[in-house]
Backbone as numpy.savetxt, mean C-alpha at the origin, in Angstrom:
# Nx Ny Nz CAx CAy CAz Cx Cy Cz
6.43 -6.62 -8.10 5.59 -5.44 -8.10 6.48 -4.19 -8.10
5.90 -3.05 -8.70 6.67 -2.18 -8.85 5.82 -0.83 -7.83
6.82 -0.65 -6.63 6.48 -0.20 -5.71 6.18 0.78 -5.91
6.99 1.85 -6.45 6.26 3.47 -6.82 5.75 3.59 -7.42
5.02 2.36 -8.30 3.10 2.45 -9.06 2.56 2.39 -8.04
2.59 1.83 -7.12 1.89 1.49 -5.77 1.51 2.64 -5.42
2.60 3.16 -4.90 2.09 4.53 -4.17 1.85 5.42 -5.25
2.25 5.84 -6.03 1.46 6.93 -7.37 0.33 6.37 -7.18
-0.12 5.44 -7.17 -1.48 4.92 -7.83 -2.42 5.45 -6.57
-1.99 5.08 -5.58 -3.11 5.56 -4.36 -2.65 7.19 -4.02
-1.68 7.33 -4.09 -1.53 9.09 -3.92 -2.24 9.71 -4.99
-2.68 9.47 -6.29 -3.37 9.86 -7.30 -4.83 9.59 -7.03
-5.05 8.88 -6.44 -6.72 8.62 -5.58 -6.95 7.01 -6.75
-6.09 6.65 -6.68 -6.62 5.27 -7.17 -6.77 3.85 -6.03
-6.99 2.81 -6.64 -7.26 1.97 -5.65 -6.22 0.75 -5.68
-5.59 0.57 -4.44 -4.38 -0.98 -4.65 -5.26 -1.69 -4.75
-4.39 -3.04 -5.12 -5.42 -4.20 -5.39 -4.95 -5.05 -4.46
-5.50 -6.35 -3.97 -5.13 -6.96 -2.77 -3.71 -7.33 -3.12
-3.15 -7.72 -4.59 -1.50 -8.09 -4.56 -0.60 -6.95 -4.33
-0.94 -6.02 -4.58 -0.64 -5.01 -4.66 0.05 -4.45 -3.14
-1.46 -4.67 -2.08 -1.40 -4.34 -0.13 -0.64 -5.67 -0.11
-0.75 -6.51 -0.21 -0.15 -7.80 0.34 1.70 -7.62 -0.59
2.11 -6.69 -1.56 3.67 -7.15 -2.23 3.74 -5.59 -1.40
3.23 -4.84 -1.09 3.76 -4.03 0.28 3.89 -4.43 2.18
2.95 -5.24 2.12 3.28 -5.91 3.77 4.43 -6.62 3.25
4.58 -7.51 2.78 5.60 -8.47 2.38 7.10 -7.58 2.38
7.02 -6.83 1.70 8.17 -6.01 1.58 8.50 -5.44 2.93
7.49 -4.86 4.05 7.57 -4.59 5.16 8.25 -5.04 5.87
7.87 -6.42 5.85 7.98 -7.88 6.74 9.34 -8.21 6.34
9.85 -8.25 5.51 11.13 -8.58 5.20 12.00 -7.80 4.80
11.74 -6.79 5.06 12.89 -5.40 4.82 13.01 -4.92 3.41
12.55 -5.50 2.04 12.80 -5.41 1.03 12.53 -4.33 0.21
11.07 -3.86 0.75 10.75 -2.17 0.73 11.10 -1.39 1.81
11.58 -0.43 1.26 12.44 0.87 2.16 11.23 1.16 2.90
11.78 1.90 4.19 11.04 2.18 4.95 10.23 3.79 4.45
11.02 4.12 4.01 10.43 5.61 3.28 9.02 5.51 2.34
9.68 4.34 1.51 8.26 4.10 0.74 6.88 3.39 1.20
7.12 2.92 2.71 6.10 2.17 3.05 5.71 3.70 3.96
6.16 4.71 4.03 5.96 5.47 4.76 5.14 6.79 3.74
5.72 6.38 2.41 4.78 7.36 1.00 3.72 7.03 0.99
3.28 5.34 1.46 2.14 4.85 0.81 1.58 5.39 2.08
1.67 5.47 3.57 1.12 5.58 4.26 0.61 6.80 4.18
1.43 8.12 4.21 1.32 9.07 3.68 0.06 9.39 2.91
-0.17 8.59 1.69 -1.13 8.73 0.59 -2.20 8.12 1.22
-2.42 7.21 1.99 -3.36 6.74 2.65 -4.17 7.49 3.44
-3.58 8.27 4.19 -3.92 9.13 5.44 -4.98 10.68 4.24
-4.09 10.91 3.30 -4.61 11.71 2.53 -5.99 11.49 1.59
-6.06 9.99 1.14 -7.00 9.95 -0.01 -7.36 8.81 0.78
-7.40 8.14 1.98 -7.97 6.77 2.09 -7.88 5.97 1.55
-8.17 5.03 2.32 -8.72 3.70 1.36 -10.38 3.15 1.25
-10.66 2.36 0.21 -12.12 2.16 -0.33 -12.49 0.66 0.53
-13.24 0.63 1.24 -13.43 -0.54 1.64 -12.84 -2.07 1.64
-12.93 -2.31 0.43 -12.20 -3.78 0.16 -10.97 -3.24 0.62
-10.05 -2.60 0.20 -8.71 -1.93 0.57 -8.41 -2.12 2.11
-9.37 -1.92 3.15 -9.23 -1.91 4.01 -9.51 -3.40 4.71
-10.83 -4.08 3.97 -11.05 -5.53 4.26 -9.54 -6.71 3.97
-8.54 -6.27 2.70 -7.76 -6.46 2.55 -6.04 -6.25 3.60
-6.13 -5.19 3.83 -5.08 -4.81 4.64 -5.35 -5.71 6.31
-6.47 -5.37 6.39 -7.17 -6.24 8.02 -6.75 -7.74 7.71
-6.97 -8.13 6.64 -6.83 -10.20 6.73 -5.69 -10.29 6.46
-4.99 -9.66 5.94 -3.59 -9.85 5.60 -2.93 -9.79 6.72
-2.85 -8.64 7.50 -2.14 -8.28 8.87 -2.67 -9.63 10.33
C-alpha cells in the first residue's frame, strides 16, 4: 500500500477502505510506517472524520 495515498485520500475528505486502515495499523504495529505519517493520517482524521464503516473497521481491527 502506498501510504501517502492513504492519507491524501482521507485529508482530501475521501474514504480508506478496510485494507487500506488495516496496511496502516500493520505498519503501526511493526514500525514500518513512520510515526509522522501515522500521525498525518491522524491529523486528517480529527479534521474530516471518518464515515461509519471507517470507524466499524478501525474498532475490529484494533
Amino acid at each position: 500500500m502506498n501510504i501517502p495515498e492513504i492519507i491524501e485520500r482521507k485529508r482530501e475528505g475521501g474514504e480508506n477502505s478496510p485494507e487500506e486502515i488495516g496496511a496502516l495499523l500493520a505498519g503501526l504495529l511493526d514500525e514500518s510506517v513512520p510515526r509522522y505519517q501515522i500521525s498525518a493520517w491522524l491529523m486528517a482524521v480529527l479534521f474530516r472524520g471518518m464515515t461509519h464503516p471507517e470507524t466499524a473497521t478501525l474498532t475490529r481491527l484494533m
